[in-house]
N, C-alpha and C positions, 0 to 999 in steps of 0.2 A: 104040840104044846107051845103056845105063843109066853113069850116073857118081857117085858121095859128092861132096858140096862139106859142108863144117864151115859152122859158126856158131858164132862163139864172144862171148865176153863182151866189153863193150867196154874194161871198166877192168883184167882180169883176164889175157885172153887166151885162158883157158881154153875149150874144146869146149863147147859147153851144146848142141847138135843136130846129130848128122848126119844128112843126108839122103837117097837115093836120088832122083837125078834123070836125066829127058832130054835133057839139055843136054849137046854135046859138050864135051868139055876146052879146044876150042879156040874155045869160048863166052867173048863178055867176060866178066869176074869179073862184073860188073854184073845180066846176065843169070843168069849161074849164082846168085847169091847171090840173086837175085828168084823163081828154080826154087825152092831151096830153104826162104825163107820159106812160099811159099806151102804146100808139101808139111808144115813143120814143123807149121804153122796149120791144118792139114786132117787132121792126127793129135792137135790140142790140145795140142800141146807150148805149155810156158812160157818163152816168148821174151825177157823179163825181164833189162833192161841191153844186150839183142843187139846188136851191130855192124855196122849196117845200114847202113851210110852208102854210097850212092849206090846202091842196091838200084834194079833195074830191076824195079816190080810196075806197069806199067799194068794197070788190070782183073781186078787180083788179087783175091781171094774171102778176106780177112781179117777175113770176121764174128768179133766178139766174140774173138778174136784177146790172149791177153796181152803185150803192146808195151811192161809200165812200165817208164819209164825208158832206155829204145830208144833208139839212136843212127840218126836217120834223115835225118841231114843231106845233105839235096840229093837225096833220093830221089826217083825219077818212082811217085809213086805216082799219078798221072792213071786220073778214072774206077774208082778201088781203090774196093772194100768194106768201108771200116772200123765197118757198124753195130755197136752197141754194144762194140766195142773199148777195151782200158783201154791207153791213152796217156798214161797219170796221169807225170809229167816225164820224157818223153820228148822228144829235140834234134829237132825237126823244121823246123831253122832252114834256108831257101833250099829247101825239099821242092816239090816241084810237086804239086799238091792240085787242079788244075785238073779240077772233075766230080766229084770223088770224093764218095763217100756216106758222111757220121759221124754220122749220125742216132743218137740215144742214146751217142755213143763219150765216154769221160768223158777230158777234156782237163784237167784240172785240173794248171795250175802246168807246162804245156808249154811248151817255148818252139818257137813258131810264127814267129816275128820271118823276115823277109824270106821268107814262104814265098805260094807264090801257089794262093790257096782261091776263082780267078775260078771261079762258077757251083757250089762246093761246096755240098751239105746239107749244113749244123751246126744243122738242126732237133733241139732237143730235147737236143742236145751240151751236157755241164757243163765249160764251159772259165773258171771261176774260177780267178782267178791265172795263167792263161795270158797269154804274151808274145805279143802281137799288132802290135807295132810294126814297121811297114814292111810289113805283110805287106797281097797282094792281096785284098780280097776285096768288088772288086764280083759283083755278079752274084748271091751267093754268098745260100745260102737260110739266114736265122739266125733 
């Protein structure tokens, strides 16, 4: 059963991707919204200010992925693939980050603040000016 879920802007409201996905209707919003990033990021769509917040992507495949400015608060992104990902001030405040891979992703001016990066690569990550207060990250490869 194929289904559309929107993505829209956070500040705006407006549509910025729809997507075709496998997720039934009566799929949490969570999940449907985490179909649809990953679908958006696998056509190269510019995801830029998206309205991610609570976006279900464990193990999501968002290499190099355009995220600036992304609202991704409290999203399970556990285990995701954000190499080289541009997360340049993107809300990643309370995100679970737990495993996930940012190797090269450029964090710059993120706010990361209570988000948990136990056991994340941030090898290689430019997170200047990024808000790191509170957040987890033993474990965590920097």
């Amino acid at each position: 059963m194929k289904n559309t879920h929107n993505i829209t802007d956070r500040f705006t409201g407006s549509v910025i991707f729809t997507a075709e996905i496998q997720v039934g209707d009566d799929a949490p919003v969570a999940l449907r919204l985490g179909a649809a990033t990953a679908v958006a990021i696998a056509a190269k769509a510019t995801l830029r200010h998206a309205d991610l917040r609570h976006a279900d992507l464990r193990h999501a495949e968002l290499t190099g992925g355009d995220l600036m400015g992304a609202d991704l608060r409290h999203a399970d992104l556990r285990h995701a693939d954000l190499r080289h990902a541009d997360l340049r001030h993107a809300d990643l405040m309370g995100a679970d980050l737990r495993h996930a891979t940012l190797r090269h992703a450029n964090l710059m001016g993120a706010n990361l603040s209570h988000a948990d990066l136990m056991g994340a690569d941030l090898r290689r990550a430019d997170v200047m000016g990024a808000d790191v207060r509170h957040a987890n990250l033993s474990d965590a490869k920097l």
